[in-house]
PAZAPA-4460 file (N, C-alpha, C; in steps of 0.05 Angstrom, whole numbers, plus 32768, in hexadecimal, padded with zeros to 4 digits):
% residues 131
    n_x    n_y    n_z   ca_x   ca_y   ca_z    c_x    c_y    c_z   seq   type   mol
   821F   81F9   8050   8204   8202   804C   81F4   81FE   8065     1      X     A
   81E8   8218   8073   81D4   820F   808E   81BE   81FE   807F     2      X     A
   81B8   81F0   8098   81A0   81DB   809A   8189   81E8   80A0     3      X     A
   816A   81E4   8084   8157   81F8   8086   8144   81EA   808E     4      X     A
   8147   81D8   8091   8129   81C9   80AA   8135   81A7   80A4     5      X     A
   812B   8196   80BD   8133   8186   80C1   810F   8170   80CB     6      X     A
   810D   8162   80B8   80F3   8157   80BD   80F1   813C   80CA     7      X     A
   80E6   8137   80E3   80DD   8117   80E7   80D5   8110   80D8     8      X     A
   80D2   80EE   80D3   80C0   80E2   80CC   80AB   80E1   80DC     9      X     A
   8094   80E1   80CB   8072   80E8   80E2   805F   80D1   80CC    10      X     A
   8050   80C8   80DC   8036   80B9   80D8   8039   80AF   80BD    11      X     A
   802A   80CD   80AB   802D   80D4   808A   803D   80C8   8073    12      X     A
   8062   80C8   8088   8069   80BE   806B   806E   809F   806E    13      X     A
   8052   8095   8081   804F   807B   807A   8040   8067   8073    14      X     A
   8021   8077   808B   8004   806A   8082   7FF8   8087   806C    15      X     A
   7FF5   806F   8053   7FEA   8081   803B   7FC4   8085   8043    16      X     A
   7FC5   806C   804B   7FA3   805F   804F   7FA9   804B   8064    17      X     A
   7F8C   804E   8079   7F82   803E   808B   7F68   803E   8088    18      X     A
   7F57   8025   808D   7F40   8028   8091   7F35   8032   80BA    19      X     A
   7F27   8048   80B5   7F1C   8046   80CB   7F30   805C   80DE    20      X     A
   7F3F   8066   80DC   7F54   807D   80E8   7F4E   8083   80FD    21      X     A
   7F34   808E   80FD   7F1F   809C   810E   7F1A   8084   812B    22      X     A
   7F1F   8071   8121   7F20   8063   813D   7F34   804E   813F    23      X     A
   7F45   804F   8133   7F5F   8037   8141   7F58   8020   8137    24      X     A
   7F50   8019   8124   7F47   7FF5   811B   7F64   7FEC   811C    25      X     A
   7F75   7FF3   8108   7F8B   7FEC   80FF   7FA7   7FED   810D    26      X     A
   7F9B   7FFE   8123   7FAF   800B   8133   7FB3   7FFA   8150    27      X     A
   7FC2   7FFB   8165   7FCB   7FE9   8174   7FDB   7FEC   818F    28      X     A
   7FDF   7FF2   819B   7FF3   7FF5   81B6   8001   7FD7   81B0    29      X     A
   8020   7FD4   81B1   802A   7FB5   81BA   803F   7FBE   81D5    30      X     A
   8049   7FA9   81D3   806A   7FA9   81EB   807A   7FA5   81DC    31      X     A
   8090   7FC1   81D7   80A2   7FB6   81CD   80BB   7FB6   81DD    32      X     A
   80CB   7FA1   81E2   80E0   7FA0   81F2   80F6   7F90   81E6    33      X     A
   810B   7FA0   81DE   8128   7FA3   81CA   813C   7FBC   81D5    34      X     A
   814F   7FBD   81C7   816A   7FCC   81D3   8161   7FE3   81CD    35      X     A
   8178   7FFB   81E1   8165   8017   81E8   816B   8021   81C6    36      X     A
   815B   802A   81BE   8154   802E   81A5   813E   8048   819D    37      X     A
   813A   8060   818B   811E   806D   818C   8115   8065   816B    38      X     A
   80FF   8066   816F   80F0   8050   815E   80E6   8069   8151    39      X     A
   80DD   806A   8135   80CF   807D   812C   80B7   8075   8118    40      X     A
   80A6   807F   810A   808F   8072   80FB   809A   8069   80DC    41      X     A
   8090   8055   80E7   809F   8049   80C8   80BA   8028   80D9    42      X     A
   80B7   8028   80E8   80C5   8018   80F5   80BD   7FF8   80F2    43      X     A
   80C6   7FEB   80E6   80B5   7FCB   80DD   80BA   7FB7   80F5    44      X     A
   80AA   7FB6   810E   80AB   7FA0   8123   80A7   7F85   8117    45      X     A
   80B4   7F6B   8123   80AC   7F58   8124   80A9   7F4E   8138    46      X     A
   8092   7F3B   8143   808D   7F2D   8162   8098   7F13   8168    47      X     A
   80A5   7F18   8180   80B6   7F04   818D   80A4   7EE8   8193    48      X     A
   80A7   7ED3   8184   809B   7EC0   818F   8088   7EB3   81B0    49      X     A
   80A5   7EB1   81B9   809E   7EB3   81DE   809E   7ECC   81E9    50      X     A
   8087   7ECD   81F1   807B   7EEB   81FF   8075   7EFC   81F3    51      X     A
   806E   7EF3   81D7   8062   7F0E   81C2   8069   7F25   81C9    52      X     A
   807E   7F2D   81D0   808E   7F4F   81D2   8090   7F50   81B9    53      X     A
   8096   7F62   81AD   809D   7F73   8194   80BB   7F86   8199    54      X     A
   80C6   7F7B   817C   80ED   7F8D   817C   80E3   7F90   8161    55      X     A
   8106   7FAA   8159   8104   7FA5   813E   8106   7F8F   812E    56      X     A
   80F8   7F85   8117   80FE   7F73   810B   8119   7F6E   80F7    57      X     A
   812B   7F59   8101   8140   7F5F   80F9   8142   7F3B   80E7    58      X     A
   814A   7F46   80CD   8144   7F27   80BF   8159   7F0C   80BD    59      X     A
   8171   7F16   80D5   817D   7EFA   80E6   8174   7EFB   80F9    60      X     A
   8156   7F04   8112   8152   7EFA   8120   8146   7EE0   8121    61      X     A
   8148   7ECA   8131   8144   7EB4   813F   8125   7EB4   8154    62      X     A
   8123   7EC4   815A   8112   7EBF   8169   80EC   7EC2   8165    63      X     A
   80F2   7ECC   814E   80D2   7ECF   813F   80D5   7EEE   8137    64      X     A
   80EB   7EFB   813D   80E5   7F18   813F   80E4   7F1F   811C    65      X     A
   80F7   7F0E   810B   80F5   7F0D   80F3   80E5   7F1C   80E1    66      X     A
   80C9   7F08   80E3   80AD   7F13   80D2   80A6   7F2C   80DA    67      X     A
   80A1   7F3F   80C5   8094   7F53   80C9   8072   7F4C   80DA    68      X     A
   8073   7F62   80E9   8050   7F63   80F5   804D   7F7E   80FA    69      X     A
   8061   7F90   80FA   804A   7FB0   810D   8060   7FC0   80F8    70      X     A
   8056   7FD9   80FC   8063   7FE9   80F5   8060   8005   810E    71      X     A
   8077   8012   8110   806C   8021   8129   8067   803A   8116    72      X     A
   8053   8046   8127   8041   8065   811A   804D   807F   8135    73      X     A
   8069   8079   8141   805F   808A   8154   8084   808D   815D    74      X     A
   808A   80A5   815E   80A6   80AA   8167   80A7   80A1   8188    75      X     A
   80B6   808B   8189   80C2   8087   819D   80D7   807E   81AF    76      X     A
   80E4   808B   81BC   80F5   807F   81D5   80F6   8060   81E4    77      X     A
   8106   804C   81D4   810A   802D   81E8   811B   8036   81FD    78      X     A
   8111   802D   8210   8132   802A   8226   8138   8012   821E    79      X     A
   8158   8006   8223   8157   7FEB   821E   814F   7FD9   8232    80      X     A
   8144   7FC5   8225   813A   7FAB   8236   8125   7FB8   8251    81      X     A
   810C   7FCC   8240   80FF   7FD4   8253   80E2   7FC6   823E    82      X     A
   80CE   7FC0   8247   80B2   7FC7   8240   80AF   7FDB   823C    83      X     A
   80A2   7FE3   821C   809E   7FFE   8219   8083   7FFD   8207    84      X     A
   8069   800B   820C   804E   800D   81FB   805F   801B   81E5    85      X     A
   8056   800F   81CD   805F   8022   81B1   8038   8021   81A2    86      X     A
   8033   8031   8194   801C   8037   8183   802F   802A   8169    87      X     A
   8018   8017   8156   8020   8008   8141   800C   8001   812F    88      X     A
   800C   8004   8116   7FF7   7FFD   8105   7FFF   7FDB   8108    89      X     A
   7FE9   7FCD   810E   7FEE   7FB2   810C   7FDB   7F9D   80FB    90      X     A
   7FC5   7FB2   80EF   7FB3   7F98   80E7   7FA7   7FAE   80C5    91      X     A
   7F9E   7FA1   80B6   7F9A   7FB2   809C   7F72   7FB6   80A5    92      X     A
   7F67   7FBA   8089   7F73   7FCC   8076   7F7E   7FDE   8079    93      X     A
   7F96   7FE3   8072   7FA9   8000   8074   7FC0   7FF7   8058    94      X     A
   7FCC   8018   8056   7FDA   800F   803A   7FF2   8026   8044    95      X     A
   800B   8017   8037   801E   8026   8053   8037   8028   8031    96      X     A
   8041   803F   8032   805D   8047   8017   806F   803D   8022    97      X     A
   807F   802D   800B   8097   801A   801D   80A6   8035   801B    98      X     A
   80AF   8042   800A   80BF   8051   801B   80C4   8065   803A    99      X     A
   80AF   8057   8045   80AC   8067   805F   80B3   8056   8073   100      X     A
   80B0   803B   806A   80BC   8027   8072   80D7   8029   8085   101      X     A
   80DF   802A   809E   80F5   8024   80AB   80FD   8003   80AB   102      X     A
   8110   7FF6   8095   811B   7FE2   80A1   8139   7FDF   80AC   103      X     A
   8135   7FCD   80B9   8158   7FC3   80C9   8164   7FBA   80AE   104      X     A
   8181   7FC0   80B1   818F   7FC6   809A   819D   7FA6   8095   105      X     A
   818D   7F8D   80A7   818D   7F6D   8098   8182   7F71   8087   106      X     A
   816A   7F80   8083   8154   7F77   8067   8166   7F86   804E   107      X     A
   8180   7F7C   8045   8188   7F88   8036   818C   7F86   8014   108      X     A
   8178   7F6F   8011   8172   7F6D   7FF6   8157   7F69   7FF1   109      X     A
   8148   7F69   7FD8   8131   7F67   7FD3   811A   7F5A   7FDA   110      X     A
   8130   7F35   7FD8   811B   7F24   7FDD   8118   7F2E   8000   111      X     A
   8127   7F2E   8009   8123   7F37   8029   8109   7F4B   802D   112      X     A
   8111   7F60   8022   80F7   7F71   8018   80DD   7F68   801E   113      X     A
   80E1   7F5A   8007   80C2   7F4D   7FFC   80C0   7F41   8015   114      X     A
   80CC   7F26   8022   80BE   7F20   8034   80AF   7F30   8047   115      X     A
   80B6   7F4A   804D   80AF   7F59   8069   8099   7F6F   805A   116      X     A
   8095   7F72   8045   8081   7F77   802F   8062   7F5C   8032   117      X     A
   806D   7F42   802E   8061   7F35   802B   8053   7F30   8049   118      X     A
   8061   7F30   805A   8056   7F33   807F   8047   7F44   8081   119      X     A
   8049   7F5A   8077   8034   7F71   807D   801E   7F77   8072   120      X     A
   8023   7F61   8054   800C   7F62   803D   7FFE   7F46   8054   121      X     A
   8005   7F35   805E   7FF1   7F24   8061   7FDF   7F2B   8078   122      X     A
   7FE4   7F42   8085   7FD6   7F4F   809E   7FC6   7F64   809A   123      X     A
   7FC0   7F60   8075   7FAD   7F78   806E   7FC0   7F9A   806C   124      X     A
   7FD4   7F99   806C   7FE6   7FAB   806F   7FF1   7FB6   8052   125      X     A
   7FEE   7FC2   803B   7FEA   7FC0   801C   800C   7FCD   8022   126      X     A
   801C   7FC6   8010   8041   7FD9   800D   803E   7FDE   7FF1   127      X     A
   8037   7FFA   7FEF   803F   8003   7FCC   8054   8016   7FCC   128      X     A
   8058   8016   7FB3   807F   8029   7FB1   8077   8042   7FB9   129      X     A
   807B   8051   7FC6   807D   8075   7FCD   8080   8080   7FB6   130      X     A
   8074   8098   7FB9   8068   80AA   7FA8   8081   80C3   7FA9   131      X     A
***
């Protein structure tokens, strides 16, 4: 059977609600520097302890990268082990459908879940089930 359209993930199927859109409250530039990788919206960062860079959050990392903190809003290209500006919702009120959610495929049971649910609920970041 041909293939009748093929859709990114975009913005939409992740921030349901933000407060303030219109000017970036919630929103963020970081550094994220991790393996060459393209990141897309919906992508759950966690921040590296030493030198607050931002990778994906992967839930055997060691290094702080663990905890959920950003989520990226913005299709992009890592080179590896380069500095790279990513656009990221990082701070609430905002209310984001977990199923739009990109996680690394450690978070592979619930309670895992919840924790990276519970990281993003404490930054004002609301996770309700998709619609």
């Amino acid at each position: 059977m041909p293939v009748i359209a093929t859709n990114n993930l975009t913005i939409s199927n992740v921030v349901k609600q933000e407060l303030w859109p219109e000017t970036g409250y919630t929103r963020a530039v970081v550094v994220m520097n991790d393996s060459a990788q393209t990141v897309v919206p919906g992508t759950v960062l966690g921040k590296v302890t030493s030198g607050g860079k931002y990778k994906k959050a992967v839930e055997t990392a060691t290094d702080g990268s663990k905890v959920a903190d950003a989520i990226v809003i913005e299709e992009k290209a890592i080179p590896g082990s380069t500095d790279t500006k990513v656009l990221v919702l990082l701070r609430g009120p905002a209310i984001v459908g977990i199923g739009g959610l990109v996680l690394d495929s450690t978070y592979d049971n619930d309670t895992k879940k919840n924790a990276v649910y519970a990281s993003l609920e404490a930054k004002g970041i609301s996770c309700i089930p998709s619609v």
